[in-house]
PLY file of the C-alpha trace (Angstrom):
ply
format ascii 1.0
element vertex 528
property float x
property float y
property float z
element edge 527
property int vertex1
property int vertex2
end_header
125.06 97.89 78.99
121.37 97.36 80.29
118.57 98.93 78.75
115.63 100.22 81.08
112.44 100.60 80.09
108.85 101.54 80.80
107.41 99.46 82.68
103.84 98.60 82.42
102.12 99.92 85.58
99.01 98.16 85.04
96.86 95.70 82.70
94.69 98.72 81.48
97.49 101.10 81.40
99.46 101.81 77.70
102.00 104.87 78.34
103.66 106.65 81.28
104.87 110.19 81.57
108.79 110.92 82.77
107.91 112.92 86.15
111.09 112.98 87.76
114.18 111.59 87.18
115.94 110.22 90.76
119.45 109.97 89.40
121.33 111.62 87.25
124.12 110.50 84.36
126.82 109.15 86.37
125.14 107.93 89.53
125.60 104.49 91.03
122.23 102.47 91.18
121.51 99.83 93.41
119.08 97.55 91.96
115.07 98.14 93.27
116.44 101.92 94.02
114.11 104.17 93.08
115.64 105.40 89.92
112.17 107.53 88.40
108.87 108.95 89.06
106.45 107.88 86.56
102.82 109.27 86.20
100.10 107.56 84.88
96.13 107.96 84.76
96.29 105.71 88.25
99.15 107.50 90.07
102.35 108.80 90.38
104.86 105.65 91.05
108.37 105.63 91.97
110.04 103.02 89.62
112.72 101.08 90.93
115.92 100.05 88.95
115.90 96.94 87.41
119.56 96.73 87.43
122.78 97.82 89.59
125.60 99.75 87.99
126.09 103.35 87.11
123.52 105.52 85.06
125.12 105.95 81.87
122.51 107.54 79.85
118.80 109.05 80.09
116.99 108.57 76.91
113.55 110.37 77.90
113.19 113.75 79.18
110.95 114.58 81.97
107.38 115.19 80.99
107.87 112.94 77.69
105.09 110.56 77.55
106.48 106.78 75.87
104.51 103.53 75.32
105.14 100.56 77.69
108.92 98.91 77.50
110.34 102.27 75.23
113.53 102.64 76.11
114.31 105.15 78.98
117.69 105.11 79.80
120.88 102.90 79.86
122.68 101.54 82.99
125.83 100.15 83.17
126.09 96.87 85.07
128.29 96.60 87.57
130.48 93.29 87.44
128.56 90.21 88.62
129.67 89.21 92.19
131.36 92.83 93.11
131.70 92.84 97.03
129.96 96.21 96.85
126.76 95.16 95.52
126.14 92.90 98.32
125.07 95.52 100.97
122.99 97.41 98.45
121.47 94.50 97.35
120.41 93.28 100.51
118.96 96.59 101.73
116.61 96.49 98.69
116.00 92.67 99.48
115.25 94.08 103.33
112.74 96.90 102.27
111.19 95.01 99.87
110.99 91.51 102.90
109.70 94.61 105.42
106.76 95.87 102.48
105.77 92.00 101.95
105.37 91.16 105.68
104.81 94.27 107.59
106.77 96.23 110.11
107.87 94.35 113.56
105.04 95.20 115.91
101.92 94.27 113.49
98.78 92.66 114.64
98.93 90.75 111.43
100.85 87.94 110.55
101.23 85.74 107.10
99.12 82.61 106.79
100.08 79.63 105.63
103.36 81.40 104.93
101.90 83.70 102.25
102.38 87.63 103.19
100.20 89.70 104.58
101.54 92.54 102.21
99.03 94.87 103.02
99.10 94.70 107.39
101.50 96.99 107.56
100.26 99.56 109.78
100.15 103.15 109.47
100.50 103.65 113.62
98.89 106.88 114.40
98.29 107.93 110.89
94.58 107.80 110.42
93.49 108.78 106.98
90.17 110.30 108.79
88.64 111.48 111.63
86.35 109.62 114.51
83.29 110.62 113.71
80.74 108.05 111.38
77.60 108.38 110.06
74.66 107.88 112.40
71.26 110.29 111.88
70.14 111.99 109.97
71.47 114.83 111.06
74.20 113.49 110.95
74.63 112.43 107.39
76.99 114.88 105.92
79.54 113.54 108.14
79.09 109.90 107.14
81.95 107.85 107.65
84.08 110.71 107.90
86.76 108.38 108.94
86.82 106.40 105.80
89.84 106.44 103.21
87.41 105.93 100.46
85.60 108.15 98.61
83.61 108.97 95.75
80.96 107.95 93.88
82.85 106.78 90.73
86.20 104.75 90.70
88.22 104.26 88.13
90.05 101.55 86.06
92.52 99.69 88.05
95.47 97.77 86.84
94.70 93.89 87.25
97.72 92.14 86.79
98.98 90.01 89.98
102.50 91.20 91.08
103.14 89.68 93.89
106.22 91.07 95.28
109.57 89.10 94.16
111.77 91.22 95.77
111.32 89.61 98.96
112.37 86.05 98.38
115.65 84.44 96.75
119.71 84.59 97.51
118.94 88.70 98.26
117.23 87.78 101.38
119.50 85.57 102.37
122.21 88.57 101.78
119.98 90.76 103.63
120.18 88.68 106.78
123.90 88.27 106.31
124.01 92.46 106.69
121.61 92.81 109.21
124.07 90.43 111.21
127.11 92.73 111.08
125.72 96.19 110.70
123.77 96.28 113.97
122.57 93.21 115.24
123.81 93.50 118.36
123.47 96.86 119.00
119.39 96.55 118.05
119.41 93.98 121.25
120.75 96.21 123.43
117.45 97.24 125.92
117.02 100.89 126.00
118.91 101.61 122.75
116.79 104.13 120.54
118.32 101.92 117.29
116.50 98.82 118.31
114.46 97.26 115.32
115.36 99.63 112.74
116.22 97.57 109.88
119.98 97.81 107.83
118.26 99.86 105.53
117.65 102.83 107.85
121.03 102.36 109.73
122.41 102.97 106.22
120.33 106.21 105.20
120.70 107.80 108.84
124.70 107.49 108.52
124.58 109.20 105.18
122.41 112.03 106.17
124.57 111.96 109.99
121.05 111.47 111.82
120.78 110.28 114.65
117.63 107.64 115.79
116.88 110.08 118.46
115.96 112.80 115.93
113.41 111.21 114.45
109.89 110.12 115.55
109.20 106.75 114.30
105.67 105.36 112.82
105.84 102.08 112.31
104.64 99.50 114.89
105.92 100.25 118.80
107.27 103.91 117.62
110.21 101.96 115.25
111.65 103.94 112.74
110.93 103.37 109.10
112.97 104.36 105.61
110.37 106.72 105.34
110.34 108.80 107.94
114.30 108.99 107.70
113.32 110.85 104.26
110.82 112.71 105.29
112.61 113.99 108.15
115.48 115.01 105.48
112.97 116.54 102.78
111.21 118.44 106.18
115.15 119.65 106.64
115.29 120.79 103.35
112.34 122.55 102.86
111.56 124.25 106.61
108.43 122.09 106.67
107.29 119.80 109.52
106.68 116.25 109.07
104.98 113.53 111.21
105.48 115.77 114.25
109.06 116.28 113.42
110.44 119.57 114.00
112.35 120.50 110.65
116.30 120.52 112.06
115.00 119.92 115.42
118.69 118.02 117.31
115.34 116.31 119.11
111.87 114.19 118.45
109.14 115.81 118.75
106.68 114.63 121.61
103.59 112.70 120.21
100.48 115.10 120.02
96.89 114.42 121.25
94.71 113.11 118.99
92.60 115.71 117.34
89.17 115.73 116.85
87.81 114.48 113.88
87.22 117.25 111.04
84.18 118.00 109.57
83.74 117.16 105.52
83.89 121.70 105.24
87.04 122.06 106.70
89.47 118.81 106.23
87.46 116.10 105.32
89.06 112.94 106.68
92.23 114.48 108.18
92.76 113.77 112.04
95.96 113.91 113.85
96.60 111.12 116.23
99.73 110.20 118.11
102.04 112.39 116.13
101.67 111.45 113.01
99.28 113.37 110.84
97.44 111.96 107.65
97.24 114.10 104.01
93.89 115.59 104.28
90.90 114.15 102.06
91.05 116.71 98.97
88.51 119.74 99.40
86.43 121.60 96.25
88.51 122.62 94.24
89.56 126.21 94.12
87.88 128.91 91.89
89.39 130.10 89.14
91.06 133.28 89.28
90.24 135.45 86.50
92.80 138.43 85.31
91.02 141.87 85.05
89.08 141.56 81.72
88.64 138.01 81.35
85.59 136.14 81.69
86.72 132.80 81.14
89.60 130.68 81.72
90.82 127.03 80.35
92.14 124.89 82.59
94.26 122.26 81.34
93.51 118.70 82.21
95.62 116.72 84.56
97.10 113.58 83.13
95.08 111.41 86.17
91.98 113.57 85.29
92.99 112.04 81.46
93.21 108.82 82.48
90.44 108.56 84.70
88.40 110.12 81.44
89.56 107.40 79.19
89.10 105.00 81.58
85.34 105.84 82.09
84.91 106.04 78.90
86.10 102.90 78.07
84.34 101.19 80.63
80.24 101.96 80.08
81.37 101.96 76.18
82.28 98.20 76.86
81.17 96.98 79.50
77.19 96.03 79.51
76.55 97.90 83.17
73.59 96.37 85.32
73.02 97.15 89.26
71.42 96.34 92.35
70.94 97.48 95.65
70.07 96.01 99.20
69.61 97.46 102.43
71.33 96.61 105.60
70.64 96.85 109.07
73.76 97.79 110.68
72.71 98.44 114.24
74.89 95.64 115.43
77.73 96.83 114.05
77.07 100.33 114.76
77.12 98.99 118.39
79.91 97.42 118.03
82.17 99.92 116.82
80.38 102.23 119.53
81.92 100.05 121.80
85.26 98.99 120.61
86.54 102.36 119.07
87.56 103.52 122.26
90.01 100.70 123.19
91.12 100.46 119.62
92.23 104.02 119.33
94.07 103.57 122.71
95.84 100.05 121.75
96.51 100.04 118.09
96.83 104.49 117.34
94.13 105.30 114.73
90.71 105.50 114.74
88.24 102.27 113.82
86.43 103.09 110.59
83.61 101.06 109.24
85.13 100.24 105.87
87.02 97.46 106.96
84.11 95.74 108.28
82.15 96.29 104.63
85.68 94.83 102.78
85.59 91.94 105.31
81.98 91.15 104.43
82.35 91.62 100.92
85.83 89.19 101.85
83.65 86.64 102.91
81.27 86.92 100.53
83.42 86.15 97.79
84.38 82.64 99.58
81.15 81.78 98.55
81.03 83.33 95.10
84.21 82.82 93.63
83.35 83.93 90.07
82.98 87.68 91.38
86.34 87.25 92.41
87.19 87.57 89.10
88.31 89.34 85.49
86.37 89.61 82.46
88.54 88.21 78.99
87.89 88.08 75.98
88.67 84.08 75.84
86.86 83.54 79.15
86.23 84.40 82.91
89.86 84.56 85.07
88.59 83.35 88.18
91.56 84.49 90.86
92.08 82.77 93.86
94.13 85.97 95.65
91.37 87.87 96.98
92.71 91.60 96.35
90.34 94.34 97.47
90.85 97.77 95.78
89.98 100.75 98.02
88.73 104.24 95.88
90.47 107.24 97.39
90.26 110.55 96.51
93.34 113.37 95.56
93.62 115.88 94.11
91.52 116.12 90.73
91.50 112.60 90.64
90.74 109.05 92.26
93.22 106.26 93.11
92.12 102.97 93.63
95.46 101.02 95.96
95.31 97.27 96.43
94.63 95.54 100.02
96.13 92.70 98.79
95.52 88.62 100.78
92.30 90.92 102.56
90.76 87.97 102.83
93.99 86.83 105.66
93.25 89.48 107.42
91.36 90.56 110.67
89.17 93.96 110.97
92.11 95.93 112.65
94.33 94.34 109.90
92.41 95.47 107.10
91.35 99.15 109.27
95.84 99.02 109.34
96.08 98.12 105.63
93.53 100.74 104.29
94.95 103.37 106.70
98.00 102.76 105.26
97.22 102.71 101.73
94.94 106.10 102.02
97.30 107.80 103.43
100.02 106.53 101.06
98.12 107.83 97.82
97.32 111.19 98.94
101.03 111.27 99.69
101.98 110.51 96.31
103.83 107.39 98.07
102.56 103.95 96.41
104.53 101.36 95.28
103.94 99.52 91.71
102.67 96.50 93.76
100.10 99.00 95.46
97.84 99.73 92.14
98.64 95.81 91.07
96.52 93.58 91.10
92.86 94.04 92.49
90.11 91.91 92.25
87.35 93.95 93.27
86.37 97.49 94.34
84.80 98.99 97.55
84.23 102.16 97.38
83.14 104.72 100.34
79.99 106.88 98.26
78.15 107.65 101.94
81.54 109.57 102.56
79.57 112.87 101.50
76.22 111.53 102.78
75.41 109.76 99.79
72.43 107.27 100.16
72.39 106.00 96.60
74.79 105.91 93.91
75.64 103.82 90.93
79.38 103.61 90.23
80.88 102.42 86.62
82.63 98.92 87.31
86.44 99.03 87.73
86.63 96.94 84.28
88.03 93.96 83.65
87.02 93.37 87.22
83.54 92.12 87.71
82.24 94.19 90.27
82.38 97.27 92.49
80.89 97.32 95.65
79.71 100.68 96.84
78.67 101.55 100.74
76.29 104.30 101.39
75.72 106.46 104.77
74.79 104.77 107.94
71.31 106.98 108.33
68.70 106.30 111.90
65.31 105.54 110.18
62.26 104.22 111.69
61.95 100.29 110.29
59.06 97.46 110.58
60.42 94.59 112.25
58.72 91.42 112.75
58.26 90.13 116.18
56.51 86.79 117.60
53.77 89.82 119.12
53.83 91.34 115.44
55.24 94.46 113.60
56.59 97.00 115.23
58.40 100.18 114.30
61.79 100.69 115.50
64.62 102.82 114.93
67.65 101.78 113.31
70.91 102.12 111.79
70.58 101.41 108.03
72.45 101.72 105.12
72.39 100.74 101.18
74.72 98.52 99.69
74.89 99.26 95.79
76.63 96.66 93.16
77.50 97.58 89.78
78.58 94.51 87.84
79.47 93.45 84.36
76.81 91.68 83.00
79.07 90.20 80.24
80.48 88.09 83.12
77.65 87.56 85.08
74.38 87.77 85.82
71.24 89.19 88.43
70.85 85.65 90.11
74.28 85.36 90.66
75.47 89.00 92.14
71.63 88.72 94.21
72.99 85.72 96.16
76.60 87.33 96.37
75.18 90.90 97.59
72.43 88.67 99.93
75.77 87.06 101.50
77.60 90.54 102.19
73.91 91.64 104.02
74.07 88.40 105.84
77.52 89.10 107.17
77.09 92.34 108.18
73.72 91.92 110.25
74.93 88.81 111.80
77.63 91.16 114.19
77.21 91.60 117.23
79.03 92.16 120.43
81.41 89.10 120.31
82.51 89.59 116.40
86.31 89.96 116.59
87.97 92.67 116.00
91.38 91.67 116.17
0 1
1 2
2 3
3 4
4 5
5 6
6 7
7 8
8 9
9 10
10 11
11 12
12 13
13 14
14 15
15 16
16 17
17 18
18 19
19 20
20 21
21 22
22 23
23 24
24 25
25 26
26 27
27 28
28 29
29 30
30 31
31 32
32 33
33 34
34 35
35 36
36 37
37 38
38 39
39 40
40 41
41 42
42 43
43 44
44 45
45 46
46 47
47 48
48 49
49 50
50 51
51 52
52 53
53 54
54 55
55 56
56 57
57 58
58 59
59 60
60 61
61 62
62 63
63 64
64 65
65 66
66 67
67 68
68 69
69 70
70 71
71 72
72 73
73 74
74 75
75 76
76 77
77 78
78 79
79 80
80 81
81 82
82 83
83 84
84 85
85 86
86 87
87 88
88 89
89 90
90 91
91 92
92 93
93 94
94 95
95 96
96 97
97 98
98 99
99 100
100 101
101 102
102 103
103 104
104 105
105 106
106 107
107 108
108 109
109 110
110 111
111 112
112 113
113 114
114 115
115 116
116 117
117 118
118 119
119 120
120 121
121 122
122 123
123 124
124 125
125 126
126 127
127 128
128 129
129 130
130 131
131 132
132 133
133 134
134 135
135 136
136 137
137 138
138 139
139 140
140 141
141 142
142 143
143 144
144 145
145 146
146 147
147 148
148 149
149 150
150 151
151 152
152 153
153 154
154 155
155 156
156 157
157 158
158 159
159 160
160 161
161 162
162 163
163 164
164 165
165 166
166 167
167 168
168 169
169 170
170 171
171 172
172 173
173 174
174 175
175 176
176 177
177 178
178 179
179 180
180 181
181 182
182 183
183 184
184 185
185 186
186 187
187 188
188 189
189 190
190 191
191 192
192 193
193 194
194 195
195 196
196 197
197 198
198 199
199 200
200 201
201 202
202 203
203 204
204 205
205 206
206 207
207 208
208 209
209 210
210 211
211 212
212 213
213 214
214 215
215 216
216 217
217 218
218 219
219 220
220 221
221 222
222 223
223 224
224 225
225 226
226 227
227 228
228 229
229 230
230 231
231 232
232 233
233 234
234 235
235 236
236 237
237 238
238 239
239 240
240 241
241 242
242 243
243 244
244 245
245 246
246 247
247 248
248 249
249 250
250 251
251 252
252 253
253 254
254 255
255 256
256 257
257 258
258 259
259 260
260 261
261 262
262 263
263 264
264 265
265 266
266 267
267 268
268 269
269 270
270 271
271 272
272 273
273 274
274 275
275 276
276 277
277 278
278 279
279 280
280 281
281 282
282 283
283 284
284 285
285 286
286 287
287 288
288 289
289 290
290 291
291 292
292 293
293 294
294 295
295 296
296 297
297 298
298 299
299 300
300 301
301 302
302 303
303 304
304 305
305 306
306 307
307 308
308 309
309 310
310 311
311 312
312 313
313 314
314 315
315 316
316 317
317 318
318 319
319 320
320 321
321 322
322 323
323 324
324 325
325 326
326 327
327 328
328 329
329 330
330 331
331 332
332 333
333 334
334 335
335 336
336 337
337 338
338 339
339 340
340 341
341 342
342 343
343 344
344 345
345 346
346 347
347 348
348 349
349 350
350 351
351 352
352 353
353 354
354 355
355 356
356 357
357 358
358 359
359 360
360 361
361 362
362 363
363 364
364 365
365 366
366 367
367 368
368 369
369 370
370 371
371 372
372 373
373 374
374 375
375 376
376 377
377 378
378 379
379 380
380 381
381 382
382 383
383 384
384 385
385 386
386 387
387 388
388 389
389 390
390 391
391 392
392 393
393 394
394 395
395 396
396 397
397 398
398 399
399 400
400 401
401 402
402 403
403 404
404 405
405 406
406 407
407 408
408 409
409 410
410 411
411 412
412 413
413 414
414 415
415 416
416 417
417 418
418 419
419 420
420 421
421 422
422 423
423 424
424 425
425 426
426 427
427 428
428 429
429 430
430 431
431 432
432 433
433 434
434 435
435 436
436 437
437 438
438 439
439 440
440 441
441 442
442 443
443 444
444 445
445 446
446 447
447 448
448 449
449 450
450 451
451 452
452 453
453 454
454 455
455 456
456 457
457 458
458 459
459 460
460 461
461 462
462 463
463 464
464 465
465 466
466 467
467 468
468 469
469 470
470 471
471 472
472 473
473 474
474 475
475 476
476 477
477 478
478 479
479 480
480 481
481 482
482 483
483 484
484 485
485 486
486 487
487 488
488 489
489 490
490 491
491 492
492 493
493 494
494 495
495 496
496 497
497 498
498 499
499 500
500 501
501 502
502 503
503 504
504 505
505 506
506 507
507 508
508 509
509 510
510 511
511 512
512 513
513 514
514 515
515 516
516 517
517 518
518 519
519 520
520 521
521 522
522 523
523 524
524 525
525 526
526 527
């Protein structure tokens, strides 16, 4: 008998709620199956099974809170060995080798043989629309294709979990499958299986789909794990998913992009090549009062909990200090101008400025490796990973998923990466690895036309980078003729750090670097 229990989703987090049990007494479990849904003040994670064998016994109802590593439930193991855990086995070694590296098709590759775990592309699902901040006029539209939002983000978990499940004998096994289950059939030319990984063969013969039913996201139209189950859960409940017809005997044909939505109507949600993106979260909705009643209490959330007791622990602990610089982004105004275009056309989604902030702050921290860092009690843990967390609002709540290795990826890679993430959280879709592990926070504030914020630091990181709208303002530039007013794109760049763990001098220089970066593009920065 093996004894599962809660695992600790974070550094900062002490207890998990029981959402949803995946498997009942009775049901074989093949180990890294999703076996629960856990919720947390950082998100609701599916929690994969630790071991394989048959669930014997569920210890924890659903909605029961428990401390980290309570016992949940009991699993009996099957026998070390068994033929029948081999396939299993290896199609949780393939998913988990696909999450680490990215779907066939990516623009981004591992370097120096460490994995790009966060490249994988979203292909046509674009968290937000096209449009970006630009005037004035403008402003309430401000990077309206940006994941991020918010002017506040909240405690992340810190501790590095690289993903394990993607190296050993399981990979080994899951090359083994991959050879006899379809290998030959995925290099047949024309054959609507091609690419699709043992994994998906697997879940498409036990729901008797066929490839041709369903439209594939991931890079080159393949088809992923998940869009075999949300083409099943789209079956179940009448709803359409990613362009898919529910029950349709037929893909559906990729739609045009749509324009870009306007922060009133669907902040952030644009349709592009078929596969649609969970809207930005809107107000939310009044109240609605019985005859009689003036007033009405409205429970809190268990995120809007957490994110409460997260603030609260953070500016009671951490000494906050700030500072803010201006940037002339004209060049890379320009450059997007130009390149978003081509980029929608080539890669699927739209080109939104944060990745070119989180590549700045990326390079940046090359130079200032002590912001790349955690506060402790017994000193500063410096981190050589350079793990970007990106803020994202749901509902009643903020999420704050790891781009993890940003700093081995391109500008499309890291557009691809927060694309994917974004749209990931709103779905309710994140992996443990996803809230794991950041080293510092951007967050998106000139999302609602924001010009200056101050955000509470993502403790025990150091620092939390905040980007403001792009706004047209007339400048005084310095010529070899003299001063002369001009108009240009500018935007602040606001730094809340801890001042525990560092000090003005230090985050001036790191913040002066970021500026640096950022006004030095220009038309030959690349992009890919």
């Amino acid at each position: 008998m093996a004894k599962v229990t809660m695992p600790q989703l974070g550094e900062s987090v002490a207890e998990g709620t029981i959402g949803k049990w995946l498997k009942k007494p009775g049901d074989h479990v093949a180990k890294y199956e999703p076996l629960l849904e856990v919720i947390t003040d950082k998100v609701n994670a599916e929690v994969p099974s630790p071991f394989e064998g048959t669930l014997t016994e569920i210890l924890v109802e659903e909605g029961a809170t428990v401390p980290n590593q309570a016992e949940i439930a009991i699993i009996e193991e099957a026998e070390a060995g068994a033929v029948a855990a081999a396939p299993t086995e290896s199609i949780a070694a393939e998913d988990a080798a696909e999450s680490a590296h990215g779907p066939a098709g990516s623009d981004e590759r591992p370097v120096d043989d460490a994995p790009a775990r966060a490249a994988a592309p979203v292909d046509g699902a674009s968290a937000a629309g096209d449009g970006s901040s630009a005037p004035v006029s403008e402003r309430t539209a401000a990077m309206a294709e940006a994941p991020a939002a918010m002017a506040q983000g909240p405690a992340v978990s810190a501790a590095q979990a690289p993903a394990a499940t993607a190296q050993g004998p399981a990979v080994s096994a899951a090359a083994s499958v991959a050879a006899t289950t379809g290998s030959s059939a995925a290099e047949a030319p024309g054959n609507p299986d091609a690419r699709m990984t043992p994994a998906v063969r697997r879940l498409l013969r036990e729901h008797a789909l066929t490839a041709a039913q369903i439209v594939g996201t991931g890079g080159g139209g393949r088809i992923t794990r998940e869009d075999v189950i949300n083409f099943v859960e789209s079956q179940r409940t009448g709803q359409p998913v990613n362009g898919q017809s529910a029950g349709a005997g037929a893909a559906a044909a990729p739609s045009a992009p749509a324009p870009s939505a306007t922060p009133s109507s669907a902040p952030g949600a644009a349709a592009a090549q078929g596969a649609t993106a969970p809207p930005v979260p809107g107000p939310a909705p009044a109240p609605d009062y019985a005859p009689g009643e003036d007033e009405q209490l409205i429970p809190w959330t268990q995120m809007r909990k957490g994110v409460a007791a997260a603030m609260v622990r953070s500016k009671t602990t951490v000494p906050h200090a700030y500072t803010t610089v201006e940037v002339d982004v004209s060049g890379l105004v320009k450059l997007r101008d130009a390149a978003k275009a081509e980029y929608q056309a080539r890669v699927g989604s739209s080109l939104s400025y944060v990745p070119f902030i989180v590549k700045a702050v990326v390079e940046a921290l090359r130079k200032h490796p002590r912001i790349n860092a955690h506060w402790t009690e017994a000193g500063l843990q410096v981190h050589r990973r350079i793990n970007v967390g990106i803020a994202v609002a749901v509902d009643d709540g903020l999420i704050v998923p790891i781009v993890h290795d940003a700093d081995r990826l391109s500008i499309s890679g890291l557009n691809q990466a927060i694309l994917d993430v974004a749209a990931r959280a709103r779905a309710n879709r994140l992996r443990l690895d996803d809230i794991q592990g950041g080293t510092i926070t951007v967050n998106n504030t000139g999302w609602f036309g924001s010009v200056a914020s101050q955000s509470i630091v993502n403790t025990p990181q150091v620092a939390i980078v905040n980007m403001e709208a792009i706004v047209k303002r007339p400048v005084v530039l310095e010529t070899p003729s003299g001063d002369v007013i001009a108009v240009r794109s500018m935007m602040n760049l606001p730094v809340a750090f801890d001042h525990r763990a560092t000090d003005g001098a230090q985050i001036g220089r790191f913040v002066a670097d970021i500026k640096a970066w950022l006004e030095s593009i220009g038309p030959d920065t690349p992009v890919y």
